[in-house]
NUSEGU-109163 format. One record per residue (C-alpha): residue number from 1; residue in one letter; y negated, z, x. Coordinates in steps of 0.2 Angstrom, whole numbers, plus 5000, padded with zeros to 4 digits. Last residue first. Layout:
BEGIN
R   resi   resn     yy     zz     xx
R    NUM      A      Y      Z      X
...
REM end
This chain:
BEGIN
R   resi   resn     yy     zz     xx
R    536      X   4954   5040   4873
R    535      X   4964   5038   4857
R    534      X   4980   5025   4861
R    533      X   4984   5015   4844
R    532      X   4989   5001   4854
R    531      X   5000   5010   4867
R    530      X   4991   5005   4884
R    529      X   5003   4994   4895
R    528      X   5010   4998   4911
R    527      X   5016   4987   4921
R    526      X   5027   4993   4937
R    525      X   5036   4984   4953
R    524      X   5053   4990   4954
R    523      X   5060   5004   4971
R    522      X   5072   5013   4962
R    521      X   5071   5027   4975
R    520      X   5057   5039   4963
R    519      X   5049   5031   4951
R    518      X   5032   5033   4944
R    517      X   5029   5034   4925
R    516      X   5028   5051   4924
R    515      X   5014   5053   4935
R    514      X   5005   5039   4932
R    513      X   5004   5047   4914
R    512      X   4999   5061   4922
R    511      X   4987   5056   4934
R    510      X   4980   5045   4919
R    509      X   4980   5061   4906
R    508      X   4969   5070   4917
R    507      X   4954   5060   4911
R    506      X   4959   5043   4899
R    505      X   4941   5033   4902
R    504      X   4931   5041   4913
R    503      X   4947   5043   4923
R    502      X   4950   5024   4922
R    501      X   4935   5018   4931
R    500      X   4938   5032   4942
R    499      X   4953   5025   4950
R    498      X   4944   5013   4961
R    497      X   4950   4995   4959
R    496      X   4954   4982   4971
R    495      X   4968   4984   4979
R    494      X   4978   4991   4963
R    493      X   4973   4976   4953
R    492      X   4984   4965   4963
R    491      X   4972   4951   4970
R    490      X   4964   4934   4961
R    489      X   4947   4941   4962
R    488      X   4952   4956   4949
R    487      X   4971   4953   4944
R    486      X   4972   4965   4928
R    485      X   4956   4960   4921
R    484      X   4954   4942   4926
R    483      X   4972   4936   4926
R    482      X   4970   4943   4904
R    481      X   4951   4934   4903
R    480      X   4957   4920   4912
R    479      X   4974   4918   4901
R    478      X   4963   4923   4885
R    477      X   4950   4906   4889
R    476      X   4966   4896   4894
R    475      X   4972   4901   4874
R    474      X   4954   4892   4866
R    473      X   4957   4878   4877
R    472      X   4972   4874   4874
R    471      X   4968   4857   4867
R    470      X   4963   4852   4884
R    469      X   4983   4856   4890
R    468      X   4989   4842   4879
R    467      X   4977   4829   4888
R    466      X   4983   4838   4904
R    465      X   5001   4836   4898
R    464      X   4999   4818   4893
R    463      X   4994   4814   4910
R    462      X   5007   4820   4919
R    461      X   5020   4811   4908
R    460      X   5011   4795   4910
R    459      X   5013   4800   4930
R    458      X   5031   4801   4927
R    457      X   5031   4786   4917
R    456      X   5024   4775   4930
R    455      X   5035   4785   4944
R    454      X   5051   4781   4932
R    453      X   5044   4762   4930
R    452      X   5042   4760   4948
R    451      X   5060   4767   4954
R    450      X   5066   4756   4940
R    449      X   5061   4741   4947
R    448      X   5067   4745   4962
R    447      X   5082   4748   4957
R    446      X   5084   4733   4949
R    445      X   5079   4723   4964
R    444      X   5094   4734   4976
R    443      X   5105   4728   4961
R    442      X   5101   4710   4963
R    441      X   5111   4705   4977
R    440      X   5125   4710   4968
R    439      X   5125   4694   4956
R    438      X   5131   4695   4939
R    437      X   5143   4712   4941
R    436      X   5127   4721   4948
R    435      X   5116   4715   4936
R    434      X   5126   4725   4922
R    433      X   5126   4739   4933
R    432      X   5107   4738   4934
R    431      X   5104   4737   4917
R    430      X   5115   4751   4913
R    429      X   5106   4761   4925
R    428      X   5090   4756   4918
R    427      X   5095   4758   4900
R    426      X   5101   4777   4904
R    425      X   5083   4781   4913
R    424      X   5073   4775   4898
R    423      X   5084   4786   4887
R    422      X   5080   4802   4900
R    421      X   5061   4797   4900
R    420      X   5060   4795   4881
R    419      X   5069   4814   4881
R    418      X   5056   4819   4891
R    417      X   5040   4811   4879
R    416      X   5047   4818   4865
R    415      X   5046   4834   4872
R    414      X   5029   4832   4878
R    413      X   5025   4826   4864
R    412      X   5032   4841   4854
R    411      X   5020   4853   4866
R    410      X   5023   4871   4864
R    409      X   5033   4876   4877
R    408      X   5026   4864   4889
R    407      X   5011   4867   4886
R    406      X   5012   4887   4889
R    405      X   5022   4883   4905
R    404      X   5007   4872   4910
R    403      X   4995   4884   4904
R    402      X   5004   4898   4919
R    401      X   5005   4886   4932
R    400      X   4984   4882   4933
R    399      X   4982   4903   4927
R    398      X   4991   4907   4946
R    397      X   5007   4915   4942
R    396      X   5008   4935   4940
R    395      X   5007   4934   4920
R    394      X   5022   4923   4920
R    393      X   5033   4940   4926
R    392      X   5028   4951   4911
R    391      X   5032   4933   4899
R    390      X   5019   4926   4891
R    389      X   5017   4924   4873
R    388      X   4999   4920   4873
R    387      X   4996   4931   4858
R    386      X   5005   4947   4865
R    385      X   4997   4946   4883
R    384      X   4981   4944   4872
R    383      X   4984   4959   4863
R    382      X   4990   4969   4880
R    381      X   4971   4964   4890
R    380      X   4965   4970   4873
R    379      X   4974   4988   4874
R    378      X   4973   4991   4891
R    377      X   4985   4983   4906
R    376      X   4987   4991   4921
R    375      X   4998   4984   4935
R    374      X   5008   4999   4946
R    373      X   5015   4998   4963
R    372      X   5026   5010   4969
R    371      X   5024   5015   4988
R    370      X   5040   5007   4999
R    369      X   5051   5020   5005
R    368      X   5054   5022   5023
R    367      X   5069   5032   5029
R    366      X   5060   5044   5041
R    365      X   5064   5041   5060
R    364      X   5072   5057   5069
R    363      X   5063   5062   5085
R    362      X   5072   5057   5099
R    361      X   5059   5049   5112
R    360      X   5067   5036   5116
R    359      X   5077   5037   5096
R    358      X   5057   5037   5089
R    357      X   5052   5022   5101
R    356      X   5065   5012   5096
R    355      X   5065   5014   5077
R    354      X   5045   5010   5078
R    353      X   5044   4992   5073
R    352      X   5051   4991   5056
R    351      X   5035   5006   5053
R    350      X   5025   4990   5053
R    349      X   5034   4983   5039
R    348      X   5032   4997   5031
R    347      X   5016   5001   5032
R    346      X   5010   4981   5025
R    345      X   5021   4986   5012
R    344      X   5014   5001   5007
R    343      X   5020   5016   5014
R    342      X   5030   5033   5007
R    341      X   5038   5041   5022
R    340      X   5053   5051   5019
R    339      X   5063   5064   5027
R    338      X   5050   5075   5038
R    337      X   5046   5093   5046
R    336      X   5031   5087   5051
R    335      X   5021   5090   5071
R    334      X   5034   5077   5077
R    333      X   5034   5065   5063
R    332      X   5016   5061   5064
R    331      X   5015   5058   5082
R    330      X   5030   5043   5081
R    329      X   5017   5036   5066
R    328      X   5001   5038   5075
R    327      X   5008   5030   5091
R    326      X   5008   5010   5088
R    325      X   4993   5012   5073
R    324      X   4983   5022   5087
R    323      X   4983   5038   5091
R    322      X   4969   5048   5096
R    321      X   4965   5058   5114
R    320      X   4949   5071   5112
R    319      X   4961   5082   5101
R    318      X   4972   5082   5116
R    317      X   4957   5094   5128
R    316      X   4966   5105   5141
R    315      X   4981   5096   5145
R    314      X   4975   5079   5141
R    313      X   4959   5081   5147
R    312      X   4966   5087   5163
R    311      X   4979   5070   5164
R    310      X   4962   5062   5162
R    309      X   4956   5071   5176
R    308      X   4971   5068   5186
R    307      X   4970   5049   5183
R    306      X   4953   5046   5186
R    305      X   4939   5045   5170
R    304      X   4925   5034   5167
R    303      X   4915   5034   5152
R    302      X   4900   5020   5150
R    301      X   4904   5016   5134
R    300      X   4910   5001   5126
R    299      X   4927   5002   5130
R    298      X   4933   5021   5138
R    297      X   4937   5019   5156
R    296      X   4952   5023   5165
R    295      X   4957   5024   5185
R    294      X   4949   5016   5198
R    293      X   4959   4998   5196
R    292      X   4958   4999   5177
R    291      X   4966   5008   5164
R    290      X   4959   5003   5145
R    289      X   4954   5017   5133
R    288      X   4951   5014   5116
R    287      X   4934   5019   5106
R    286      X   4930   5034   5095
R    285      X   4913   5038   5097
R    284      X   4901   5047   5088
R    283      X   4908   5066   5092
R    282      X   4922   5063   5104
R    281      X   4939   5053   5101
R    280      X   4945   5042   5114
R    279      X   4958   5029   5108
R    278      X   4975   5028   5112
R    277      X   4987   5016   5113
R    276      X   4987   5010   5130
R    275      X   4997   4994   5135
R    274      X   4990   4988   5119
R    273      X   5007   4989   5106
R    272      X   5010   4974   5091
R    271      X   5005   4974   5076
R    270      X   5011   4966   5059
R    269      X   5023   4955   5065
R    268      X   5025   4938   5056
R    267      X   5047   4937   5051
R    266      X   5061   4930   5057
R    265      X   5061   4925   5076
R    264      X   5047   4939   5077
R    263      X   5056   4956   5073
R    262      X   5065   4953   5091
R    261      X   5051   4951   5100
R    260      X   5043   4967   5090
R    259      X   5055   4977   5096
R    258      X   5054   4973   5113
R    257      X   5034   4977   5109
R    256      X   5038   4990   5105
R    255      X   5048   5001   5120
R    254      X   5037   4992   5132
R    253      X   5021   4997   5123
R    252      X   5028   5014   5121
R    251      X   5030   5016   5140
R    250      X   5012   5011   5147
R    249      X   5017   5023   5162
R    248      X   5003   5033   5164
R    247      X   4993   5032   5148
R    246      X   5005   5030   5135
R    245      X   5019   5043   5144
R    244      X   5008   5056   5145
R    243      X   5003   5051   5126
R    242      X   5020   5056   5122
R    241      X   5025   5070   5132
R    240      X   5006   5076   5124
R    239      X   5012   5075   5108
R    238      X   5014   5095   5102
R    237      X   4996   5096   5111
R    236      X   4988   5086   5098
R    235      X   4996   5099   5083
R    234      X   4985   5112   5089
R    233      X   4969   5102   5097
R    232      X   4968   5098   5077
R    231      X   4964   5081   5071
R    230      X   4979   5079   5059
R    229      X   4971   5084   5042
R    228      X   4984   5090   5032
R    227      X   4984   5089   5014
R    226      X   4998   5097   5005
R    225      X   5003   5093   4986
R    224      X   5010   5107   4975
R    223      X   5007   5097   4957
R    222      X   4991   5107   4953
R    221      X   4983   5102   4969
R    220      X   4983   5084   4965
R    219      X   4966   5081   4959
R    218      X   4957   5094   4965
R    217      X   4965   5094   4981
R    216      X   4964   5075   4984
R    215      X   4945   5078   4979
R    214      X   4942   5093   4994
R    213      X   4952   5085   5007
R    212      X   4942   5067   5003
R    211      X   4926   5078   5007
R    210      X   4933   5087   5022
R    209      X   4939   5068   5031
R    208      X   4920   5064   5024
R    207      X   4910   5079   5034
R    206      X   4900   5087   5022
R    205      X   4882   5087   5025
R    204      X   4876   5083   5007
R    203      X   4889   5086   4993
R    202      X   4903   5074   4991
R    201      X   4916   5086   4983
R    200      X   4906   5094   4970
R    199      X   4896   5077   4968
R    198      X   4912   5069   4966
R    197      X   4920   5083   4954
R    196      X   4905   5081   4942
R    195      X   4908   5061   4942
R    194      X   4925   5060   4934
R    193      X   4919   5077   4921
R    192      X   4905   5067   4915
R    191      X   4914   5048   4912
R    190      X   4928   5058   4905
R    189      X   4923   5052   4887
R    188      X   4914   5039   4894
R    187      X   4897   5034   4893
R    186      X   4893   5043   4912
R    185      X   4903   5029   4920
R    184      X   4893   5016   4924
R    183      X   4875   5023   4925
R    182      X   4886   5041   4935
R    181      X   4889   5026   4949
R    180      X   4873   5023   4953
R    179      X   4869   5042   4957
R    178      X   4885   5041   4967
R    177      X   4879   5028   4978
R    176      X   4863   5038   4977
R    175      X   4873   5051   4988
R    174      X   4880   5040   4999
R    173      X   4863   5036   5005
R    172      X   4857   5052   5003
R    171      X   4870   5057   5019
R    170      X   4889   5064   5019
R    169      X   4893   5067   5036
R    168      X   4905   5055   5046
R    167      X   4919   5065   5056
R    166      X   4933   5055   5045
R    165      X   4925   5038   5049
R    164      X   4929   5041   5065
R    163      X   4915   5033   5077
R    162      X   4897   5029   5071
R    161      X   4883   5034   5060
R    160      X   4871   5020   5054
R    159      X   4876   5020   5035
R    158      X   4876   5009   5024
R    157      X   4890   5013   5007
R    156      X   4894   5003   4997
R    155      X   4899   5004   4979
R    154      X   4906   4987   4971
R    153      X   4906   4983   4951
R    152      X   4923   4973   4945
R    151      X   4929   4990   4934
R    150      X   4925   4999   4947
R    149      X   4925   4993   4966
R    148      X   4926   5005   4981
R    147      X   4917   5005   4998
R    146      X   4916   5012   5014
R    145      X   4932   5012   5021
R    144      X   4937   4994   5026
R    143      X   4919   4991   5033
R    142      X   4920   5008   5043
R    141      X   4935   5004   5050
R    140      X   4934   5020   5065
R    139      X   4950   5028   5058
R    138      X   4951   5047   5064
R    137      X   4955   5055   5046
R    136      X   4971   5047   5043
R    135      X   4975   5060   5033
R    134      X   4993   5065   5030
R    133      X   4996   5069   5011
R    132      X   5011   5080   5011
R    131      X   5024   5081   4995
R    130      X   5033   5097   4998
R    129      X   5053   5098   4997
R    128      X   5064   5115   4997
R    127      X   5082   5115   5002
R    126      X   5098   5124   4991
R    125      X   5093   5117   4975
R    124      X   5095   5099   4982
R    123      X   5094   5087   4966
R    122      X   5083   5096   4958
R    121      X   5071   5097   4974
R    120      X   5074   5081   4977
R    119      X   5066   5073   4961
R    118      X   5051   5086   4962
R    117      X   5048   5079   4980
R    116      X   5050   5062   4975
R    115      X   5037   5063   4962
R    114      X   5025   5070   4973
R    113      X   5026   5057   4986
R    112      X   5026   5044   4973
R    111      X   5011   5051   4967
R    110      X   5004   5052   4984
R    109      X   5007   5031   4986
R    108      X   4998   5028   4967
R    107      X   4983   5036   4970
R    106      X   4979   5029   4988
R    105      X   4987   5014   4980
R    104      X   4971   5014   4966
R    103      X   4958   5007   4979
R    102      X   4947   5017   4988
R    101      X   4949   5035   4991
R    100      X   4932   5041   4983
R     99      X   4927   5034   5000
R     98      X   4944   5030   5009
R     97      X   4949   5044   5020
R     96      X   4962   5035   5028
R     95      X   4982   5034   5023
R     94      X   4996   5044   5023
R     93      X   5012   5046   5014
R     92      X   5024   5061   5018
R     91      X   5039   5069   5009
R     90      X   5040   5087   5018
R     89      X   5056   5097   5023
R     88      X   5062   5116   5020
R     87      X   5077   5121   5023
R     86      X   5071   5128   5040
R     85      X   5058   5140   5033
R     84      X   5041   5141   5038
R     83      X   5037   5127   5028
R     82      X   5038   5137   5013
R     81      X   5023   5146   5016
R     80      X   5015   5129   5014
R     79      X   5022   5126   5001
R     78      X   5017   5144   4992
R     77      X   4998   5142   4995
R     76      X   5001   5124   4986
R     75      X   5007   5131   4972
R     74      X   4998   5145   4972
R     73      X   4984   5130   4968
R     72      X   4971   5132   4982
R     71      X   4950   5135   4980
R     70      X   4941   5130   4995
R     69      X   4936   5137   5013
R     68      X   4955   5143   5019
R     67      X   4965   5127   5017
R     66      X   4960   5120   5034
R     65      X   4966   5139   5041
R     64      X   4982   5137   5030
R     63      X   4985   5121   5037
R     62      X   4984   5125   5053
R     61      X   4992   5140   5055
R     60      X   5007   5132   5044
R     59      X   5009   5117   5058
R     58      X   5006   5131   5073
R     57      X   5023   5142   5065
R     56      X   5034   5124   5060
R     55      X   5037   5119   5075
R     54      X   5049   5106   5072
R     53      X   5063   5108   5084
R     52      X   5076   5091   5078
R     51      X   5093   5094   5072
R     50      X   5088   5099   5055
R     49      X   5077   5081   5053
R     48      X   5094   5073   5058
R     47      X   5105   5080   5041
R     46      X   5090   5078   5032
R     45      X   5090   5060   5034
R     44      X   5107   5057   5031
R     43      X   5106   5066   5014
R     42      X   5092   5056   5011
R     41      X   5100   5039   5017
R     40      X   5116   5045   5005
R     39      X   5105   5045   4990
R     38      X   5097   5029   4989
R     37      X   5083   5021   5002
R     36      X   5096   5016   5018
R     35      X   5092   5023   5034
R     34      X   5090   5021   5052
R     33      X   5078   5008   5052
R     32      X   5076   4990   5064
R     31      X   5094   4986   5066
R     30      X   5095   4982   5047
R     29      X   5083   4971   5045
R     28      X   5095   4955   5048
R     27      X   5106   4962   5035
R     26      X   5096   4960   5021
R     25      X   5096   4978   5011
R     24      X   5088   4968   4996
R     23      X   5072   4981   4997
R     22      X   5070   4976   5017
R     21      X   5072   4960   5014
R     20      X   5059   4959   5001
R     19      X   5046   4968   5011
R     18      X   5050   4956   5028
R     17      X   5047   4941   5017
R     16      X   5030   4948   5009
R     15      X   5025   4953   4992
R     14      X   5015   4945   4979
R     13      X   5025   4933   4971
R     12      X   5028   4944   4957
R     11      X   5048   4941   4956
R     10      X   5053   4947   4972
R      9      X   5047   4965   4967
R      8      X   5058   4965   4952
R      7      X   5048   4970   4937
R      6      X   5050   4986   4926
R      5      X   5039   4990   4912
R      4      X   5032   5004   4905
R      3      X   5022   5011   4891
R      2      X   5007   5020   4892
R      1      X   4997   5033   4883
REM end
């Protein structure tokens, strides 16, 4: 359905200086993980996770009571009976419970989890590998979760409920969301199927972190992946060392935010540590706590706790306590069994920031991989590709630098105009050596002179490129249309489009074809271009 493509990450522009030192294994980075993204940091990172008590008997009891209300693959029923064993170790990513998951990353970062998995468990016959999805279901950004874009068309969601978005019921309001969404999407070939699993998954009073559970499984259930939803009293209470040390001692602020000093004489941190760095998580309200003079209050509430009853809540209550960005991570490893984390860039970056805090408190830090990142091109987007002649890493510039580069390639007065510059240059040295052996007091005249004429004909040059550039009108129109459609509002495609825009269109075949395009350590930005003689 696809064919692929292969572009180095440095060349599209679009990511970060921390990002692209950490793939080209820059030595200033190094200090900040623990392993390196080929074959010997897995090997590594296995070697650590065996050395580290993962209790594996509460983390199965949980999941199989979260699985035990909806339909499971065996393959998923035997993974997470796998996970009693101690060869066996997870491949996480994670990420919120995005409405219809947002963006096409939340597809693309579980892929690559699931793809590692099956890599690993080739090359490793003797250990067994799952692919987790950890939910983080206890975000409270309802503006950055409750919405998705297809195909340029935005679906919001208003609602008045408050606290983690996870907890959040599905309402009427979501509901016609998805009644507006079927007008899109219903002409498809897939259009139907696409929108019958929604509705299944989002029905009325369904918590959103159960209703994102729900579609994750339908759609990636079949390749063995595990969701966990991490807002269990359960797996809380395996942290409680941790959040102890949060609340009493502000100890994981110290740890990172040493870190974080020394990230910042290279590179823009992405967050930095609260003295406290968890929020309190009841019902409507998920808000941080802040320790004042008389003990701890809850921001924006009117909660008040001393010091031993929130060492009692602690004790009695942990799923009322939620990490935050700082902790989530560290937390997140210890109730896992894990090697690898698949983040995006911005995840990574932060993650750069944790090594400390994970060898204080000795859990074993995951090697990071960074979460492929595919550009999707159909079948007329590819024909104009094909008729503007661009090449793949061209198509990432802005369209002002892209129809110079087409000017310039096809413009014979503009080369005619270069090689006049490059004459006019040789007679004005000339003429100014000849002046030289006159008189050398007028050398510094001549080269002023010519210093006048080269920016007179520099800007002549200029000129005649933007009268040449008019005449490619006609082929600016195709650049727009071809930046347009794969870089929607001047961002990567997979931050702004839904992936059920192209279910309608391609059905099971995109995971698929997703699927078998996504690598596993090589670490490349991907284009993907639709065969022209693709059926849907």
């Amino acid at each position: 359905m696809f064919s692929a493509k292969r572009i180095s990450y440095k060349k599209t522009g679009y990511f970060s200086k921390i990002i692209i030192d950490y793939l080209e294994g820059n030595k200033t980075l190094q200090p900040f993980y623990h392993f390196p993204v080929n074959t010997t940091g897995i090997e590594a990172a296995i070697k650590a996770r065996n050395a580290f008590d993962t209790n594996r008997a509460i983390l199965s009891e949980v999941l199989k009571a979260q699985y035990a209300t909806i339909e499971t693959e065996n393959k998923v029923r035997n993974n997470i009976e796998q996970l009693l064993k101690p060869n066996c170790y997870t491949i996480c990513t994670a990420h919120q419970p995005n409405l219809a998951t947002g963006p096409l990353y939340f597809i693309y970062k579980i892929l690559h989890a699931i793809k590692l998995a099956d890599r690993f468990n080739k090359d490793y016959p003797d250990a067994h590998f799952i692919p987790v999805y950890y939910m983080g279901s206890e975000d409270a950004d309802l503006a950055e979760l409750n919405h998705f874009n297809v195909k340029g068309k935005r679906y919001e969601w208003h609602t008045k409920q408050t606290g983690a978005v996870g907890r959040m019921k599905v309402d009427q309001k979501l509901l016609s969301l998805l009644d507006e969404l079927e007008k899109q999407l219903v002409t498809h070939v897939h259009g139907e199927e696409i929108l019958q699993l929604l509705k299944q998954c989002y029905s009325e009073g369904n918590s959103i972190m159960q209703s994102t559970f729900e579609l994750v499984n339908a759609l990636f259930g079949r390749f063995g992946l595990v969701v966990l939803i991490a807002d269990e009293a359960q797996l809380k209470m395996q942290a409680t060392t941790v959040f102890k040390d949060d609340l009493l001692q502000h100890l994981p602020s110290a740890i990172v935010n040493q870190t974080v000093h020394k990230l910042e004489a290279q590179y823009n941190v992405q967050a930095t540590a609260r003295d406290i760095n968890l929020f309190y998580l009841d019902g409507s309200v998920r808000e941080r706590i802040e320790k004042g003079k008389n003990g701890y209050k809850v921001v924006n509430t009117a909660l008040h706790f001393t010091e031993s009853e929130m060492l009692d809540l602690l004790a009695k209550q942990p799923e009322k306590l939620s990490p935050n960005v700082i902790l989530r991570g560290l937390y997140q490893e210890i109730i896992l069994p894990n090697i690898v984390f698949v983040g995006g860039g911005g995840e990574v970056a932060y993650w750069l920031e944790l090594k400390d805090l994970f060898m204080h408190y000795q859990v074993p830090f995951p090697l990071l991989v960074l979460r492929n990142s595919f550009l999707l091109a159909g079948k007329r987007t590819v024909e104009n590709i094909g008729k503007t002649a661009l090449s793949y890493e061209e198509i990432f510039l802005p369209v002002n630098e892209i129809m110079f580069k087409i000017v310039e390639r096809n413009s014979k007065n503009e080369v005619l105009l270069k090689d006049g510059l490059s004459k006019a240059t040789t007679v004005l040295n000339e003429i100014r050596q000849q002046a030289g052996t006159i008189d050398p007091s007028l050398v510094n005249h001549v080269a002023a002179i010519e210093k006048r004429l080269i920016k007179t004909l520099v800007e002549l040059e200029k000129k005649m490129l933007r009268a040449e550039k008019r005449k490619f009108s006609d082929l600016q129109k195709q650049v727009e249309n071809i930046k347009q459609a794969i870089f929607p509002g001047n961002a990567l495609q997979e931050r702004k489009e839904n992936f059920t825009g192209f279910y309608a269109e391609y059905g099971k075949r995109f995971i698929d074809d997703l699927y078998e395009h996504s690598l596993t350590l090589e670490q490349e930005f991907m284009f993907l271009e639709e065969a022209p003689n693709q059926t849907r």
